[in-house]
N, C-alpha and C positions, 0 to 999 in steps of 0.2 A: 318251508317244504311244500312243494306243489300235491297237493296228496292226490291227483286224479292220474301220478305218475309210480305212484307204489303198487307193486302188483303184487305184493307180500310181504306182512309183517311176520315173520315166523321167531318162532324163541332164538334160531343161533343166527340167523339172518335177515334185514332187511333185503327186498328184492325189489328193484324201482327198472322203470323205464329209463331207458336214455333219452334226451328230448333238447334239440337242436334251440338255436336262438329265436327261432319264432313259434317255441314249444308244439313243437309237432314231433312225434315218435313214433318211427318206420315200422317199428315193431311191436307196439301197441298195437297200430292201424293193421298191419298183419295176422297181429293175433287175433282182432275183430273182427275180421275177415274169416276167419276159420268156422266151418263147421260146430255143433256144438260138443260130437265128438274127440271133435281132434283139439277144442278148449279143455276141454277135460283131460286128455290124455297132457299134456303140456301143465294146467295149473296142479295136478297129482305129483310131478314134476317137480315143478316151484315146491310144494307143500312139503316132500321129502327132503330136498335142499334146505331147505327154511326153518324147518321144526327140528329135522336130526341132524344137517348140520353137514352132511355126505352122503351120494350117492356114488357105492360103489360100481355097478354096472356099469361098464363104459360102452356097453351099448346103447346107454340111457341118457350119458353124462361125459365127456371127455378133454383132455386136454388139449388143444391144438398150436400146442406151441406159442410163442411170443404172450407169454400170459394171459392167451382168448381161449376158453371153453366154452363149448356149445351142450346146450341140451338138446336130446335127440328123439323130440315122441314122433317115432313116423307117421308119416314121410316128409315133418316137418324139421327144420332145423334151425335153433335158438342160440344165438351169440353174445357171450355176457366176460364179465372180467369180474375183477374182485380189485374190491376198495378200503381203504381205512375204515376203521368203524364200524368190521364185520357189515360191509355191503357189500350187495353184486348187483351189479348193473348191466342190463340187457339191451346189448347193441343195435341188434337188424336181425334179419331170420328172412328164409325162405322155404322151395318146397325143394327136396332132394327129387332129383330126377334121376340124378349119373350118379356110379359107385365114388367118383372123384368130389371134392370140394371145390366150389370154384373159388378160385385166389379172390377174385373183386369180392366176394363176399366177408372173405376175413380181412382185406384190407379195409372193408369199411369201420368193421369194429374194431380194428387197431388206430384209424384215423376217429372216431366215435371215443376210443379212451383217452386218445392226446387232447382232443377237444375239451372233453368231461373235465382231467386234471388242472387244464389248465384254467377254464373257468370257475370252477372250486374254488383254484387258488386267486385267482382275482377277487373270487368273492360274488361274481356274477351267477354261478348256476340257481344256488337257490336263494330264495327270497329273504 
């Protein structure tokens, strides 16, 4: 396990970054990127995900169909799935500018979890 890609070990959830074949992850590097407000408003986020397991508020947390949910601390927006082994793995994120979602944005993390599963199952994702 790459551990510089776990962004939370919580009691009901592991929460890891997604991270491509030359271990870079979009959304790490975005979340680094952030304010240190808007870190906080995001890993308060993660913390409640991870420890209790659900976040009811779907202004906070939602499902966006094709089994991708984003978490939502404005004006940022976090794109993650759910894995065997009681994991979530966090795809790509940007900044919400339009009331709409952009489609490229979910299609990454639905191309991000084809990717994920299928190097799992090779064997190649982690070490």
């Amino acid at each position: 396990m790459k551990k510089k890609f776990i962004a939370l070990e919580g009691e009901k959830y592991l929460i890891e970054w997604y991270f491509n074949d030359n271990e870079k992850s979009e959304a790490l590097a975005y979340f680094k990127s952030l304010s240190d407000d808007r870190q906080k408003k995001f890993s308060y986020l993660l913390s409640l995900m991870g420890d209790a397991g659900k976040i009811f508020n779907e202004e906070k947390f939602r499902h966006e169909g094709d089994q991708i949910y984003v978490f939502k601390p404005s004006p940022d927006r976090f794109f993650c799935f759910f894995f065997d082994g009681a994991k979530i793995i966090i795809t790509n994120a940007y900044e919400k500018k339009s009331a709409k979602m952009p489609q490229k944005e979910k299609d990454k993390a639905l191309k991000a979890k084809v990717t994920y599963i299928k190097r799992v199952k090779e064997g190649s994702y982690y070490d």
